[in-house]
N, C-alpha and C positions, 0 to 999 in steps of 0.2 A: 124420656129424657136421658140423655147419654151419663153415663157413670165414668167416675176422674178417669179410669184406665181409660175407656175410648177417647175422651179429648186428648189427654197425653199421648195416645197415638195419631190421632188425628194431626196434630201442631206436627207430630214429628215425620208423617207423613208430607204436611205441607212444606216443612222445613227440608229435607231431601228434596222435595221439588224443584225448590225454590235455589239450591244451592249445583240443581245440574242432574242430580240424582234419572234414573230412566228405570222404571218397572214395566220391562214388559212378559205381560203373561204371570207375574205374581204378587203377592200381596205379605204385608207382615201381619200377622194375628198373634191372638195368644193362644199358648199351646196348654201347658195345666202349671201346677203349682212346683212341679220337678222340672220341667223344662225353661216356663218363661213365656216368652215372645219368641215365635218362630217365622223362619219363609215359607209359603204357602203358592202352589198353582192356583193360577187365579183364569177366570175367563171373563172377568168384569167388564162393561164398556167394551166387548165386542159384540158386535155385527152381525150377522148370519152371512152375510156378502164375506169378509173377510176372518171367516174363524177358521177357513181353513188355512188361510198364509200361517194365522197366528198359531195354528195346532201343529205344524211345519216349524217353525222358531222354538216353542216353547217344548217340542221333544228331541230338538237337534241340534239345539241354538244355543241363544242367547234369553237369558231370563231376568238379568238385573245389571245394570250399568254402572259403574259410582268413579266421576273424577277422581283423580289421585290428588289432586287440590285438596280435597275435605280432609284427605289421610291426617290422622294426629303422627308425625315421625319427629325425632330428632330434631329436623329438619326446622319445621314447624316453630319447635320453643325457640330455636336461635336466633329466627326470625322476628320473633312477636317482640314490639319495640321497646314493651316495659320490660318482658321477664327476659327476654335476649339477653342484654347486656349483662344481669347477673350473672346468669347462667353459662353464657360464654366465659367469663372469668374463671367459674369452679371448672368448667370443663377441661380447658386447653390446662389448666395447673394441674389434673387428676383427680382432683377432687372426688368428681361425681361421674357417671357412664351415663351413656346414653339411654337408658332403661331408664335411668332417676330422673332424667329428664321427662320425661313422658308422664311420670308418675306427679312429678310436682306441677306439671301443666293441669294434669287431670285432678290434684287437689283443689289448685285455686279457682279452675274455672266451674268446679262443683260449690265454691260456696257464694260465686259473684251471683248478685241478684241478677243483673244485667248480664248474663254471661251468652254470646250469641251463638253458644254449644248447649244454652241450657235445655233443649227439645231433644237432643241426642240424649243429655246426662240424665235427665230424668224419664227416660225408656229402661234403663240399664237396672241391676237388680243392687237390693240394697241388702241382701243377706247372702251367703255364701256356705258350703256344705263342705268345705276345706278344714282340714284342721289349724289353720292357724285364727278359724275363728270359733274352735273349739274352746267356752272356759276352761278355766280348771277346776270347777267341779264336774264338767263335762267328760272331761279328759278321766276324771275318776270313775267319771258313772260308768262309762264306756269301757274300762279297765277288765280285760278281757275278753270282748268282745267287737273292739275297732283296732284300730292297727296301732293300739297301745300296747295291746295281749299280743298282738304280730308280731311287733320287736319296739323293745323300748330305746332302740338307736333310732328309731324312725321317728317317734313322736318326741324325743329331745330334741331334732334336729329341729323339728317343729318349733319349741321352746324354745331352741337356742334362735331361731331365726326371727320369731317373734320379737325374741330381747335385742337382737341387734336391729331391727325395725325403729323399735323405741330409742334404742340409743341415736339412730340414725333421726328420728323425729325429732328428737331432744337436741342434737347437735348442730341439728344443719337445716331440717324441716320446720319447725315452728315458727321461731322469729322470722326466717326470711320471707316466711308465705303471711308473716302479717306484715310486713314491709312493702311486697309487692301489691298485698290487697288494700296497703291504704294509697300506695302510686295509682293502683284502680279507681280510688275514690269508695271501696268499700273501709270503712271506718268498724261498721257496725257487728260487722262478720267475725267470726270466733272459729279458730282451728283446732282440730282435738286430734288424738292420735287415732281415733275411728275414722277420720276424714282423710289421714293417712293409710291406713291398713284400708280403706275400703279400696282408694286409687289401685294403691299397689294388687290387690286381689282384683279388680280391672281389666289391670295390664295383663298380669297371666294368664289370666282365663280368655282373652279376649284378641290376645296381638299376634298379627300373624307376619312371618318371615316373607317378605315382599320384595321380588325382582325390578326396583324401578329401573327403567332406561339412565344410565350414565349421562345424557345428555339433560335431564331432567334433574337429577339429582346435581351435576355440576354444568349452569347452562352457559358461562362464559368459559370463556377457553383460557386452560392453564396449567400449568407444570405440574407433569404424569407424576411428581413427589410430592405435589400439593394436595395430597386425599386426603383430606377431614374435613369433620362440620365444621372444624372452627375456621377453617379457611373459608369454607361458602356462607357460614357468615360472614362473613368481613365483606362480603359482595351484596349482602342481603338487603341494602337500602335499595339499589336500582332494581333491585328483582320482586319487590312484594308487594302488595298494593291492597285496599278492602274493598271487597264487594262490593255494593252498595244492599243498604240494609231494605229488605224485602217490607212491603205494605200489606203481606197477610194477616189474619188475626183471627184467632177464633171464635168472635162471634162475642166474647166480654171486654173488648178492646187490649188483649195481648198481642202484643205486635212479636213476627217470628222474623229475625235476624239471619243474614245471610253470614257465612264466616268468613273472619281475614281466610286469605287465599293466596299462595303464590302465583305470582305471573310472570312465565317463563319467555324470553324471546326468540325460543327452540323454532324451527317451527319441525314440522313432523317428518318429512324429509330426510331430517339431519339423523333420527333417530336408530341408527344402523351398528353402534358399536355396541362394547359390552353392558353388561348387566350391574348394579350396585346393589345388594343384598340390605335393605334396608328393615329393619323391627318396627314395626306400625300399627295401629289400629283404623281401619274402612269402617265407618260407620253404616249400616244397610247390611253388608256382608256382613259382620261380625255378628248378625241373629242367625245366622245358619248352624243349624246344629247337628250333634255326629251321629253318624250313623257306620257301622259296618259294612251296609252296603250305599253308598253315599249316592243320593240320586245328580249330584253336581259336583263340578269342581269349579277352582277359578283360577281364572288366568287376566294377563294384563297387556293391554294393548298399547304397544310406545306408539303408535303412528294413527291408529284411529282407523287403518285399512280392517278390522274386524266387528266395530262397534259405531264406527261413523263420530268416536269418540276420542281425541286424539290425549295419548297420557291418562287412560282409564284403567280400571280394574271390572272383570264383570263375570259373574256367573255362568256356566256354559253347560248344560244339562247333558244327559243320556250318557254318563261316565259309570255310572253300576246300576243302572235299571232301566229296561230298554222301552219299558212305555211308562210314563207318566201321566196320569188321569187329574182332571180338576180337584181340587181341596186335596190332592196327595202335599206331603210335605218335602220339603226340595233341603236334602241334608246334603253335608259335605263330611269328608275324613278329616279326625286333626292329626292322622297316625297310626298307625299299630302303635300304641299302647298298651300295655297290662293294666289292670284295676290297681295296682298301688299308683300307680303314675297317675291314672284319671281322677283318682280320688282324691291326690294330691294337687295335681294343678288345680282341676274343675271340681272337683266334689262330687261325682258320682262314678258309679264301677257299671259294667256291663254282665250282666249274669252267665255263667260260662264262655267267657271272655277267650275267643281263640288268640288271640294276640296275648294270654297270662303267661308271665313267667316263675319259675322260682333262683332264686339268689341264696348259693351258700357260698360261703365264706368260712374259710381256716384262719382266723386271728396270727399274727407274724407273733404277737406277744408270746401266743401259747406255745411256739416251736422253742422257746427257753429250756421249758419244761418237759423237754423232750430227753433222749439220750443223744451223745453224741450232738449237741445243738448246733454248736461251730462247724462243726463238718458239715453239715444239712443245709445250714445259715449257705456256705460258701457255693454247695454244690446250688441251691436253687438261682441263688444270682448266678452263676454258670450257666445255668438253662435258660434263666429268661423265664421262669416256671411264673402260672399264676397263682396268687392263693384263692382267689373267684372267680367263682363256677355263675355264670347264668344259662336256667335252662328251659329255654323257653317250650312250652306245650308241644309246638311243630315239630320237636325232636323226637316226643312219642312217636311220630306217625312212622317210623323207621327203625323205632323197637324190637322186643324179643314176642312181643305181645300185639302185636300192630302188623297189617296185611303189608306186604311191600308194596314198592312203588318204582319208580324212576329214577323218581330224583332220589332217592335212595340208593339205586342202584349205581347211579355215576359217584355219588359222594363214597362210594362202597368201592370204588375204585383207585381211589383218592387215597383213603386208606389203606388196602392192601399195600401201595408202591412205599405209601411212608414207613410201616411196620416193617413190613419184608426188610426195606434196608438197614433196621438197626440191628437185626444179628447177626455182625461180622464174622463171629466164631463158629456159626452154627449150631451153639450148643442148644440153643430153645428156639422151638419149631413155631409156627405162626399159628394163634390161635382160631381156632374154630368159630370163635365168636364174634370175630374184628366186629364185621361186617352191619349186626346189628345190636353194639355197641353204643350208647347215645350220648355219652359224656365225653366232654371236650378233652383231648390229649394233653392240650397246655396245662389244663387243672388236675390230669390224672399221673401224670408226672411230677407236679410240683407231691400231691400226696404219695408215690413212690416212695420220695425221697424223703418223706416224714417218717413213716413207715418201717422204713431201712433198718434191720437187723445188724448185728455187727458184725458177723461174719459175713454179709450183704456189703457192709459199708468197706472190708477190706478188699472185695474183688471187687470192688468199683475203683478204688483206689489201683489196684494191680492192673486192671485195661488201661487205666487211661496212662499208667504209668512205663507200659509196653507201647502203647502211642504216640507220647510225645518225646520218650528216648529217657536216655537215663542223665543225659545233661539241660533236659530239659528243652529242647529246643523251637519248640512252639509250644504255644497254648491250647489247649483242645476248643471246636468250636462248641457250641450249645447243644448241635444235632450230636455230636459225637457224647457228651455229656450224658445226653437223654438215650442213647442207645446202651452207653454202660450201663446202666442202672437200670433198662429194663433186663437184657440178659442176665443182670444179678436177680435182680429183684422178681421180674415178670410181675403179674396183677392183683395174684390175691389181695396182698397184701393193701394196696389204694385200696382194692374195691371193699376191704374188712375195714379199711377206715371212712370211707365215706358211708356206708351203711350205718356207722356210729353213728357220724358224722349228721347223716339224715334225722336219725333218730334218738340220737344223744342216750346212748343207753350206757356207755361205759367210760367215756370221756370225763377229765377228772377236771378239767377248766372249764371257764365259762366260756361260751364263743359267741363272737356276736355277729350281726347279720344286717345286712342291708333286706332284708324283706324275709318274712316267716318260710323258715324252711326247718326246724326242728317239731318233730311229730309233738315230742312230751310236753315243751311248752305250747305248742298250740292248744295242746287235748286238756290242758292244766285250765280247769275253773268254767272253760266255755264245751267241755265234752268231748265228742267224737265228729265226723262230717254230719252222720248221720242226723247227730242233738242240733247241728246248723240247719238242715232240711228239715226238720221238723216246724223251727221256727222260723223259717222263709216261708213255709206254709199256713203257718199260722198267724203270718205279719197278713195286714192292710194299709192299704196306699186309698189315703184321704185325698181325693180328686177334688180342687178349687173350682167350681160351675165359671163362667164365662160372665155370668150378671154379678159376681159377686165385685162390693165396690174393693177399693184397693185399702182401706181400712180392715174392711172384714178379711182381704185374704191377707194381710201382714199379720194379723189377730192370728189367723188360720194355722200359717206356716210358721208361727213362732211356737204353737202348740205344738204339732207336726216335726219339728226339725229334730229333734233326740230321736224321734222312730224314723223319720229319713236316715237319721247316720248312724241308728246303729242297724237298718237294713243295708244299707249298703256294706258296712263294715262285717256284719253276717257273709254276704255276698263275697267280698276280700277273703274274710280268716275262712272258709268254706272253698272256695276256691284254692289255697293255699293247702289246706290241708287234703285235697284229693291231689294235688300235685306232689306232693311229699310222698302220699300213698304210693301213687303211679312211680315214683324214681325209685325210692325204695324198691319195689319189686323186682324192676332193672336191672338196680345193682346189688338183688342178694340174687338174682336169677345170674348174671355175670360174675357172682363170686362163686357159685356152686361149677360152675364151669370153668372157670379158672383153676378152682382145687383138683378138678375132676383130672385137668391136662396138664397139671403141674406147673403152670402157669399163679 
């Protein structure tokens, strides 16, 4: 006897059918209790006559088809006859963006009984590994050990974004979405701010940046100033029409619905001009999940000359793995991402994640309490200087510690031309170490100039004062700016404050940080890397069987979810703290050499 999850996929397999949907050569299953529902190579319902065409398609081809009709976009709620016309109103006055759109579409049609998206919505996951569905005892338990201990700017933001969620539920969400569900003819239905926060964590985790054909997105013709949804509404009655509603059923007499659908009078032809960058969710595609090396990508067909599908979207395999074998799983990329970022969108990190970065940050508040503040204050807006440093992994690979390479070498040239030309005077020679240097010049300058001595800060004053004349006659540019101030200054000096800076060892402010990049509070309460490797090793990952019914693994994973995020969060602050490691060594190895050359 099939168990809820297999019927819920089943409806929602026939429901893709039914709405145009084309698998060929794979299947959706579930994958475990961490993943969900994934794409899967499939060799189902082939032949022996024809497995070879189809082992030819599905390593080089084409593997899943999905109209751009089913797409939920912007587009979509303008159109839809009841929520249209509210939502055109907030729109065109600013009210709301097109994201809230999508969001409030995906509330209401989650709580209509009758909702002919309800085979899609009730595939979709109903817990989330994010922190904005961290409680707040959660958020405590985890204190020190998820990316509360990382930085507590990151997990307010959380909070803060939570509260404006609710404000924005209270405001603008609630009553309208029970206005519209009683135009529905839903009466009975009840909206709560989880029904809000569940859409919106959805859309995040779920919507992908989409090239529709300009033709598609605007299909009458019309004034190149007329670009907005609120204008292709206003066209929206000739253009949209319903499906007609499907006579599947699974077998208890639920009938599966085909969805409203626009009907464009394009024909494919015409399809030839630019692109409209459109935010949407592809139901079918959107269970592809990530991988590093992604065995798919997707692309979209305005014309139908690739998919025999005209104004499609479809999966196109052999993009990072050049053979695929049956029951392999068919991932795609959603980015070079770092684990704070995955963690934050989607709720999970990648274990020595090459795409991790670290994020420091010099507080502008803190340059107050500097010496000399206004003079520094003036000189960095002079330069253009940054106070943030992002530095991602790949800059290791070009270290003082790291085998060269190439591309190291050409960017190593990059460098010499810029350095060489800032000492006009000749006094200070080009240092030894340009070369494999790994910290951005923009942010090593802006620290220069913190830095600055006072006898430093009066011959920076005396170059540029010899430069622009004594009556002043221009303004120095920025490159000229930053060349004073390294011939005053040369390196130690940065590289003695970022070393702090890394490690907060002598720093009399507090500074704060877009992502853990200070060694003492990371080490503060959760240990050393090493006290993180110990209990990565000692963590286990409770695996949900495939029979279990959807009762038991919501039981499962509501257990399970505190040891999901604070592994993953292990994963993050451990991550972070070998990257801290790794800069540090960097920049006291670049400071020992800087002192050595008087630099």
């Amino acid at each position: 006897m099939a168990n809820p999850e297999e019927s819920k996929l089943d409806l929602f397999l026939q429901w893709l059918q039914l709405n145009g949907v084309q698998q060929r050569g794979c299947k959706i299953k579930y994958c475990d209790s961490n993943k969900g529902f994934g794409i899967f190579l499939s060799a189902d319902d082939v032949s022996d006559g024809n497995f070879k065409a189809l082992f030819y398609e599905i390593n080089f081809g084409l593997l899943l088809v999905v109209p751009l009709d089913l797409a939920i976009t912007p587009m979509r709620v303008l159109q839809d006859p009841i929520l249209g016309p509210e939502c055109s109103a907030m729109f065109e006055e600013g009210d709301v963006d097109d994201r809230f759109l999508m969001i409030l579409f995906l509330t209401i049609e989650r709580l209509r009984k009758n909702s002919s998206w309800k085979p899609y919505l009730d595939m979709l996951p109903t817990t989330f590994g994010n922190p904005l569905w961290f409680t707040d005892d959660e958020l405590l338990e985890v204190k020190g050990t998820t990316l509360y201990h990382a930085t507590e700017l990151q997990v307010n933001r959380f909070m803060l974004q939570k509260k404006k969620l609710l404000s924005l539920y209270e405001d603008k969400v609630k009553n309208l979405v029970k206005k519209l569900l009683v135009l529905h003819g839903e009466t009975e239905s009840e909206v709560s701010f989880e029904d809000f926060l569940w859409a919106n964590s959805i859309f995040w985790t779920r919507a992908l940046n989409i090239p529709f054909p300009r033709s598609y997105v605007y299909p009458q013709v019309q004034d190149e100033q007329d670009n907005t949804f609120s204008s292709f509404n206003r066209n929206a009655e000739s253009d949209t029409s319903k499906i007609s509603s499907g006579e599947l059923t699974d077998g208890k007499g639920l009938e599966i619905y085909g969805v409203e659908g626009q009907v464009t009078e394009v024909t494919p032809a015409s399809v030839q001009g630019e692109t409209v960058w459109v935010e949407g969710l592809i139901p079918g595609i959107d269970f592809c999940n990530h991988d590093l090396k992604p065995a798919a990508n997707w692309e979209v067909d305005g014309t139908g000359s690739t998919t025999g599908v005209p104004f499609s979207m479809y999966l196109l395999s052999g993009s990072g793995k050049s053979h695929l074998q049956v029951e392999d799983e068919i991932s795609i990329s959603y980015g070079s991402k770092g684990n704070e970022e995955l963690l934050y969108l989607y709720g999970f990190v990648i274990d020595n994640n090459p795409d991790d970065y670290l994020m420091v940050h010099y507080p502008l508040e803190a340059i107050q309490s500097v010496p000399f503040s206004e003079s520094k204050a003036q000189l960095l807006e002079a330069q253009k200087a940054e106070l943030r440093c992002l530095l991602p992994r790949s800059l290791l690979d070009r270290g003082f510690f790291q085998a060269g390479t190439l591309q190291k070498e050409s960017n190593d040239k990059c460098n010499v031309v810029l350095v060489s030309n800032y000492s006009w005077c000749g006094q200070r020679k080009m240092p030894s170490y340009l070369n494999r240097l790994v910290f951005p010049e923009d942010f090593l300058t802006a620290l220069r100039t913190i830095a600055m001595l006072e006898d430093e800060l009066y011959q920076v004053s005396s170059l540029l004062q010899e430069l622009v004349g004594s009556n002043g006659e221009r303004q120095p540019t920025d490159k000229e700016v930053r060349a004073a101030i390294w011939e005053s200054c040369g390196d130690s000096g940065a590289l003695q404050l970022l070393v702090d800076l890394l490690n907060m060892k002598s720093l009399k402010y507090q500074a704060q940080f877009l992502c853990c990049s200070r060694m003492v509070d990371l080490e503060e309460g959760s240990g050393t890397e090493e006290n993180d490797t110990e209990l990565l090793e000692k963590a286990c990952s409770t695996e949900i069987p495939e029979e279990y019914t959807s009762f038991e693994a919501n039981e499962l994973i509501t257990r399970e979810m505190m040891s999901k995020s604070r592994w993953c969060s292990i994963v993050y602050r451990r991550g972070q703290k070998q990257l801290t490691r790794l800069f540090v060594k960097e920049a006291e190895h670049a400071l020992q050499l800087a002192l050595s050359e008087g630099n």
